[in-house]
N, CA and C of each residue as an Amber inpcrd file, in Angstrom:
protein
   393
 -87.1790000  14.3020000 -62.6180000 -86.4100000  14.5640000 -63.8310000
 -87.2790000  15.3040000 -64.8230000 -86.4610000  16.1790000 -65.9640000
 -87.0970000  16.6530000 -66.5220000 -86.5590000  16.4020000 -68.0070000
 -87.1880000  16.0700000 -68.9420000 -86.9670000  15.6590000 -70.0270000
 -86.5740000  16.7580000 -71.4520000 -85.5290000  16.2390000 -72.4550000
 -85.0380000  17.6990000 -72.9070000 -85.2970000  17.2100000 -73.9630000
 -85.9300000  18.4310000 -75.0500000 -85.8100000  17.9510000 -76.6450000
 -84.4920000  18.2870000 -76.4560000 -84.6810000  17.9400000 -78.1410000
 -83.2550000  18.3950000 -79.1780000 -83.3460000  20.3040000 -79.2270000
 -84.3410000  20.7000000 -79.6300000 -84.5190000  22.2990000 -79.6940000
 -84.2380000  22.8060000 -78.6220000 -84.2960000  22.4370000 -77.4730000
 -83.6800000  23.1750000 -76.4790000 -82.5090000  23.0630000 -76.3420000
 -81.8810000  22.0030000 -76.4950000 -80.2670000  21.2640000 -76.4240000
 -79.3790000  22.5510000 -77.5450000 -80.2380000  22.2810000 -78.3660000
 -79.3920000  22.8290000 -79.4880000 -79.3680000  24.2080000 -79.0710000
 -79.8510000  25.0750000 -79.2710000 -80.4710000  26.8830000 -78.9680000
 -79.5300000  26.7740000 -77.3200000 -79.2570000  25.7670000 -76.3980000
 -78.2940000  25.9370000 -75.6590000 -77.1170000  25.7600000 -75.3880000
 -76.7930000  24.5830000 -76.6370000 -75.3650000  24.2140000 -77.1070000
 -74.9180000  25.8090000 -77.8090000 -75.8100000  26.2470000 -78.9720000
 -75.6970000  27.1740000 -80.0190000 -76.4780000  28.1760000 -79.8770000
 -75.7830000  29.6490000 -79.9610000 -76.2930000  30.8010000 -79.6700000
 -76.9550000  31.6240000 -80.7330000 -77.2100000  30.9430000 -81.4720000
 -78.2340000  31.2120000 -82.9150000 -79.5200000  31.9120000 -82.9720000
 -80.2410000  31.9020000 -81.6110000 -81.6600000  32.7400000 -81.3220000
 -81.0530000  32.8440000 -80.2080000 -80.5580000  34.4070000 -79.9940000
 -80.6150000  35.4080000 -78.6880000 -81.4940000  34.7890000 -77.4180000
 -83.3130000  34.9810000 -77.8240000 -84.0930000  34.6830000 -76.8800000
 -84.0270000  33.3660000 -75.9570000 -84.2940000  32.2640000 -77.0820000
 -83.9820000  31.1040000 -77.0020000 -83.1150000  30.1240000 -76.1610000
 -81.9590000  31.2430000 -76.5620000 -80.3210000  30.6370000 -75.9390000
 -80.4780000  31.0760000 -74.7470000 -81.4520000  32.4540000 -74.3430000
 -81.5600000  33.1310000 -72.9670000 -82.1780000  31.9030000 -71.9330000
 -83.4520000  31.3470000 -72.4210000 -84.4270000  30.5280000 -71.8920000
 -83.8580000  29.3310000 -71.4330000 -83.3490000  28.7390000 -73.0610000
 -82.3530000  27.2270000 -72.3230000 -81.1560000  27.4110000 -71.5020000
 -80.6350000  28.7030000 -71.3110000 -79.5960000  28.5600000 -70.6080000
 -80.0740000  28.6100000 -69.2080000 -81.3100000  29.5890000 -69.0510000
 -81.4650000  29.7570000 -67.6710000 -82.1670000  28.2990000 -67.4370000
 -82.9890000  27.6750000 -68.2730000 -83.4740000  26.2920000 -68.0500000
 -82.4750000  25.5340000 -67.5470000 -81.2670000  25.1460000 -67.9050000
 -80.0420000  24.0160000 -67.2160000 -79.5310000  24.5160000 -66.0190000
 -79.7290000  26.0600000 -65.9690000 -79.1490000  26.6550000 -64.7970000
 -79.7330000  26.0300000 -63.7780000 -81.4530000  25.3920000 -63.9450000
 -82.0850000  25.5430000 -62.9430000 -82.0590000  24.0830000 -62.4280000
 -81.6290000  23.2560000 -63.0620000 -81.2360000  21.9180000 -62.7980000
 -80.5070000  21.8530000 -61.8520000 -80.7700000  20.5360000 -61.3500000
 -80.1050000  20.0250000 -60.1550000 -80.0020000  18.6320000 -59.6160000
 -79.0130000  18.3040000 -59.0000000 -78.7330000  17.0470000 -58.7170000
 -80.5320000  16.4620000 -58.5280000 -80.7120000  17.2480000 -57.4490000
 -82.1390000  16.3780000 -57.4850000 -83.4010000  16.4590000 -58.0110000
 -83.3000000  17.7650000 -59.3740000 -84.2330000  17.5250000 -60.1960000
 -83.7680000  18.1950000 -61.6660000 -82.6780000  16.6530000 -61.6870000
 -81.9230000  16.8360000 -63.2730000 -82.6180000  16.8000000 -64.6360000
 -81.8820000  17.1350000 -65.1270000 -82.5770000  17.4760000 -66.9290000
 -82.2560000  15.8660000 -67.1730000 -82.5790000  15.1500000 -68.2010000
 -82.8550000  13.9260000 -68.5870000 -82.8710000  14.1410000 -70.2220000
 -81.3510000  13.3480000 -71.3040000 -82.0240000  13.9620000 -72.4620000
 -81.4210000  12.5530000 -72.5870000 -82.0450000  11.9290000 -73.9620000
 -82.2440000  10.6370000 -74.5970000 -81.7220000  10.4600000 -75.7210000
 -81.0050000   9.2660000 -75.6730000 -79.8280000   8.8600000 -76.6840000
 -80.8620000   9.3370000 -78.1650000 -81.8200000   9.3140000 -78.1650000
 -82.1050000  10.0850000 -80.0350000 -82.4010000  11.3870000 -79.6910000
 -82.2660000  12.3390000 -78.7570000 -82.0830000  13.2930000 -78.8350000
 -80.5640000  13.6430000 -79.0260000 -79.6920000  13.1070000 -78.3170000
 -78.2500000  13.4620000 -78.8790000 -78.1010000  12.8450000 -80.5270000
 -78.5100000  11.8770000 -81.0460000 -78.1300000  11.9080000 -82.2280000
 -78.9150000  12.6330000 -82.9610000 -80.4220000  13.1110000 -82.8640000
 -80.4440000  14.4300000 -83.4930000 -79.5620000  15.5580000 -83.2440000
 -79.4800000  15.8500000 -82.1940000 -78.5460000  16.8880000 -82.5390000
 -77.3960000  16.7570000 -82.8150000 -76.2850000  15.5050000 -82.9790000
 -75.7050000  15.2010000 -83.5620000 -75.6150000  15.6300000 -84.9310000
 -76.6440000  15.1230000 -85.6180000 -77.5700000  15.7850000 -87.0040000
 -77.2030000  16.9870000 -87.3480000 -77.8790000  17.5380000 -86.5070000
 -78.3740000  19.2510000 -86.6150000 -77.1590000  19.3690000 -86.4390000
 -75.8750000  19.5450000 -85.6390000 -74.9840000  20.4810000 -85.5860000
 -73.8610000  19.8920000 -86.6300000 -73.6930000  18.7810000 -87.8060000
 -73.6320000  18.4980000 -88.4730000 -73.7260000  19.2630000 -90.3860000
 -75.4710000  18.7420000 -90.0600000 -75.7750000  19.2070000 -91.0120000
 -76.6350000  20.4730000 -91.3990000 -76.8140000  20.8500000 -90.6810000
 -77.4250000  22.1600000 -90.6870000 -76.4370000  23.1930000 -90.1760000
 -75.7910000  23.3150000 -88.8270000 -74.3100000  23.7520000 -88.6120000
 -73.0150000  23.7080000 -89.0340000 -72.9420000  23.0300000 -89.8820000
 -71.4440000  22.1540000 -90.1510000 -71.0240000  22.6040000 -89.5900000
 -70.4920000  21.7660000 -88.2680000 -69.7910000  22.0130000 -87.0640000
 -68.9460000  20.9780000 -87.2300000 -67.5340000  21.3400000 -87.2150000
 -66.2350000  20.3060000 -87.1010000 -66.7170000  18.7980000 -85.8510000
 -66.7460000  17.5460000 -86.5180000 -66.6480000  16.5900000 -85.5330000
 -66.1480000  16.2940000 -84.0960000 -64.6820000  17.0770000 -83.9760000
 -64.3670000  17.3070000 -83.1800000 -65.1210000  18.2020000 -81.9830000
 -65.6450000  19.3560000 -82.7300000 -66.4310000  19.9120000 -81.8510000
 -67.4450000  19.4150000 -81.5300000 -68.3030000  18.4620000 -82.0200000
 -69.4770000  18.2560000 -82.0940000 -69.2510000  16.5350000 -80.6930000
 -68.1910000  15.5740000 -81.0200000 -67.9690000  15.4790000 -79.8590000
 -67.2950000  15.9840000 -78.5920000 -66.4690000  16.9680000 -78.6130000
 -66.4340000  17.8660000 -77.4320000 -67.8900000  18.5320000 -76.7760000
 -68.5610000  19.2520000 -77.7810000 -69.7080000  19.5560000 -77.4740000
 -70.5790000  18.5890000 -76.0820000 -70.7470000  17.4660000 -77.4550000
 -71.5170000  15.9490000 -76.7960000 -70.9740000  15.7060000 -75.5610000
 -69.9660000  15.5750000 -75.2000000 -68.8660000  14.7380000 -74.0340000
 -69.2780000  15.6410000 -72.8950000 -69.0860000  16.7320000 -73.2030000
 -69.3250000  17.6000000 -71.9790000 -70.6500000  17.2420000 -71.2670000
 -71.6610000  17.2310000 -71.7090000 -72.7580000  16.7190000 -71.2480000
 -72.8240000  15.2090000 -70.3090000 -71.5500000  14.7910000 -70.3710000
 -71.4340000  13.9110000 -69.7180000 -70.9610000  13.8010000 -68.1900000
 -70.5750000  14.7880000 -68.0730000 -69.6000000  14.9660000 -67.0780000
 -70.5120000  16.4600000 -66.2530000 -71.9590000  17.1490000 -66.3000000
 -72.4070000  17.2740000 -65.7990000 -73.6780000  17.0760000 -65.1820000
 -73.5740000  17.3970000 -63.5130000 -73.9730000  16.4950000 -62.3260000
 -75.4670000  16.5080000 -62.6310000 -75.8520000  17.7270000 -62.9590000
 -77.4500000  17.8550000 -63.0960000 -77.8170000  17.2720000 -64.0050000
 -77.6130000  16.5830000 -65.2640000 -78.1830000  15.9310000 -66.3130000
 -77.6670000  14.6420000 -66.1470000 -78.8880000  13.7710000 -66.7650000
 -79.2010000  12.4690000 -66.5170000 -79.0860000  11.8300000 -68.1610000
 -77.7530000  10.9060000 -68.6420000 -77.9780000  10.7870000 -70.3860000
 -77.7230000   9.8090000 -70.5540000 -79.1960000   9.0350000 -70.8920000
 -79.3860000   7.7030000 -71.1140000 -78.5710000   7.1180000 -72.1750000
 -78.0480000   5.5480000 -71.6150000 -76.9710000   5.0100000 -72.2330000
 -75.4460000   6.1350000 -72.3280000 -75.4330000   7.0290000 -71.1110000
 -73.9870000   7.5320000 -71.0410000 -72.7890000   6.7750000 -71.5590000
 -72.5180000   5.4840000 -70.7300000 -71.0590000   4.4660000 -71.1370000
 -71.0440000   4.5420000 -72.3920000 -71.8830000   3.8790000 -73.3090000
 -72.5140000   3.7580000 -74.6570000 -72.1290000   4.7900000 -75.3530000
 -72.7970000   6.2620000 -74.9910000 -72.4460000   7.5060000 -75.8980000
 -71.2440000   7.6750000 -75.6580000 -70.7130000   7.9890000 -75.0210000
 -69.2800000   7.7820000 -74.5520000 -68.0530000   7.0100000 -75.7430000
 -68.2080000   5.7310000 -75.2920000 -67.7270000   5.0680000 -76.5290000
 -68.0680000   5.4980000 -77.8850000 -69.3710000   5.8270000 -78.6210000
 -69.8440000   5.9070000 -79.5490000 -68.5790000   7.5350000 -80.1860000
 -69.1400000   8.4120000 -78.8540000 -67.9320000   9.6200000 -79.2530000
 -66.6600000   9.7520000 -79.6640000 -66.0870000   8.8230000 -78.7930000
 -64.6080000   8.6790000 -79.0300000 -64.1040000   7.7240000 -80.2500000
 -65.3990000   6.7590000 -80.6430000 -65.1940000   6.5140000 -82.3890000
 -65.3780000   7.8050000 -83.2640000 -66.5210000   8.1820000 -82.9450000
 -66.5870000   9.3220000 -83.7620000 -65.8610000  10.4980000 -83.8480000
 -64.9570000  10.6720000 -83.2030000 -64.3700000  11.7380000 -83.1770000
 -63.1890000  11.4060000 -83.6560000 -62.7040000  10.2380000 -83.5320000
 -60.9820000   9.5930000 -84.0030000 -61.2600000   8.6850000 -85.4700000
 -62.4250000   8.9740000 -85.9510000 -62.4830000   8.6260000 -87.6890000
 -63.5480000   9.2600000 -88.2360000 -63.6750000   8.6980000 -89.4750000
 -64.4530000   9.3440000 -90.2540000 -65.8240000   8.7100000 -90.5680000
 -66.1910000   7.9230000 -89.5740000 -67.6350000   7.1420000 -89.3090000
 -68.3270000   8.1720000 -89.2150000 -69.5340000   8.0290000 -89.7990000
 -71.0870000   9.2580000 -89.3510000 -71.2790000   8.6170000 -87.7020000
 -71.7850000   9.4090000 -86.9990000 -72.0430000   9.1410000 -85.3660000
 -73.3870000   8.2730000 -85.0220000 -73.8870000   7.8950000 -85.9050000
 -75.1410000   6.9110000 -86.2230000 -74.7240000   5.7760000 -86.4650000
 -73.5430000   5.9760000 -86.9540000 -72.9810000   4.4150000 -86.8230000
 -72.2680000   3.9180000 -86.0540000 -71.5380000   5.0360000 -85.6840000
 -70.5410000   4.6020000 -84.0490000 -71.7530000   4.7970000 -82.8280000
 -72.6020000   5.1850000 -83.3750000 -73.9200000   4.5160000 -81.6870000
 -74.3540000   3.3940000 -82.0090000 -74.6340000   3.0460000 -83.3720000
 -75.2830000   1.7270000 -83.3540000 -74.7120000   0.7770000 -83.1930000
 -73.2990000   0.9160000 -83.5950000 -71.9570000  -0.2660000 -83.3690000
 -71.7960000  -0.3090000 -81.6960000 -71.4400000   0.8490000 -81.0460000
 -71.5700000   0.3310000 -79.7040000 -72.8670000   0.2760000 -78.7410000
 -73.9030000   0.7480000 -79.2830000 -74.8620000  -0.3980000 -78.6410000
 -75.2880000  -1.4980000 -79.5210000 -75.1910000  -1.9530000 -80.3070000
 -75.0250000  -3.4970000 -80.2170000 -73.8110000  -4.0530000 -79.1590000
 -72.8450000  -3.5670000 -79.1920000 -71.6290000  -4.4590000 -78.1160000
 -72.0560000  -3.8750000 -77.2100000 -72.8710000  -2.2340000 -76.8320000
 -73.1250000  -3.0070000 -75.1480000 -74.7020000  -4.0870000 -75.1350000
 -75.1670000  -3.7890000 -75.7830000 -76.5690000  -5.1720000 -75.5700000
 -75.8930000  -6.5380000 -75.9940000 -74.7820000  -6.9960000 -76.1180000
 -74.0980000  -8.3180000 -75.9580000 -73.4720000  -8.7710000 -77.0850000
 -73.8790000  -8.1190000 -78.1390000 -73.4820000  -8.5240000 -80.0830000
 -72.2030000  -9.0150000 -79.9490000 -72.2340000  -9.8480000 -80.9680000
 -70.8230000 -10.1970000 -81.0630000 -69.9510000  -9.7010000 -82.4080000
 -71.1270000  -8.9540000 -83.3800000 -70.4720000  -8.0820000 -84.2380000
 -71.9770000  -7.0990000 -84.8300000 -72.0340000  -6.1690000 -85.5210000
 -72.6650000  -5.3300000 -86.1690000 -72.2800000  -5.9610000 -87.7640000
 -73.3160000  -5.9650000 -88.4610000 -73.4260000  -6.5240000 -90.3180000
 -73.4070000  -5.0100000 -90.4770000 -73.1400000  -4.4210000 -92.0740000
 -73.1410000  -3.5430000 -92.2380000 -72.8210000  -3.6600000 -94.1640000
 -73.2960000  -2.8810000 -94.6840000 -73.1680000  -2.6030000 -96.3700000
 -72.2430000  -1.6770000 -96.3090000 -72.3270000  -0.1550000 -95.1080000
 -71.0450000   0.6320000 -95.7450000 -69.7350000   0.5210000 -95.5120000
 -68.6440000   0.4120000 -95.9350000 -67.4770000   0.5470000 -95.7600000
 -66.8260000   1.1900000 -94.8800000 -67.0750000   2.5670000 -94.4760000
 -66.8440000   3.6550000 -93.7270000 -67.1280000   2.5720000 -92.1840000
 -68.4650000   2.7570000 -92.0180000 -68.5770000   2.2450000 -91.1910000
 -67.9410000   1.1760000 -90.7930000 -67.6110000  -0.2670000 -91.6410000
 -66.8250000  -1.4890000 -91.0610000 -66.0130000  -1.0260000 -91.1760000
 -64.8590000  -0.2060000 -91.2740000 -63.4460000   0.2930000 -91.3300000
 -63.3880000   0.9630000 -90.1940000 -64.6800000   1.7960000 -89.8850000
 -64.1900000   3.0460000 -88.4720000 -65.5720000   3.1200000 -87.3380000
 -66.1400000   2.3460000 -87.5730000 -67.4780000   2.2580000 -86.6620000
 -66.6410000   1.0190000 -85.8520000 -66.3800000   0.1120000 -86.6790000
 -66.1370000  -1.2300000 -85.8400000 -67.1850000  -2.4850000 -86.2550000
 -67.9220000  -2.4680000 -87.3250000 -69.3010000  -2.8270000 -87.9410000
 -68.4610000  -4.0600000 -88.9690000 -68.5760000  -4.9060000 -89.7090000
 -68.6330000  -6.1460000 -89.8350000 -68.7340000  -5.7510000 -91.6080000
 -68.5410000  -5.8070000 -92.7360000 -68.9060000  -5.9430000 -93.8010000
 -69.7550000  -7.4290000 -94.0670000 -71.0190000  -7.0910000 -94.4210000
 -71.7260000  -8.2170000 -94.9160000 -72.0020000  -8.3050000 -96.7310000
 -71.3110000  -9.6710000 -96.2860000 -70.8810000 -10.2290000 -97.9760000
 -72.0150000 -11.1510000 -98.8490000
């Protein structure tokens, strides 16, 4: 396996540096079932981030973006089920995506609820208001 920042993810999600976008694209090209790219649940929520806030990229896109990565063979994305869920909160409210990952990994590591101060979040993460 081969391990992916966020800067490559991104420059291959987003065609923003010509060169760049050339390199990471031919980089995933070169992936393969048996020596897949490998990128890590805080690399998707950085770039979560980045295509956010530095892109303002519609949510929707940003989990379409995300999702897709799921569903190919050559990449390996730790806590998939997890991001998965986390997306499909995030994309059907108005939770930041830091909170719909942290809400569903606590319920997949066994929680029986997430505490939480913001509102947003216990309303559309699924997170607990602590009183």
């Amino acid at each position: 396996m081969i391990g992916i920042d966020t800067n490559v993810l991104v420059r291959f999600l987003i065609k923003d540096d010509p060169g760049q976008h050339r390199a990471a694209t031919a980089f995933f090209r070169s992936l393969s079932i048996s020596q897949p790219g490998w990128i890590g649940i805080a690399t998707i929520l950085e770039t979560a981030w980045v295509m956010k806030s530095v892109r303002k990229l519609d949510r929707a896109i940003i989990a379409k973006m995300l999702s897709s990565l799921l569903t190919v063979d050559a990449l390996v994305v730790e806590q998939a089920e997890t991001l998965g869920e986390a997306l499909r909160h995030y994309q059907g409210t108005k939770a930041d995506f830091a909170d719909c990952l942290i809400a569903a990994s606590a319920r997949a590591a066994g929680c029986s609820k997430t505490v939480t101060f913001d509102q947003i979040a216990a309303r559309d993460a699924g997170m607990e208001m602590l009183t």
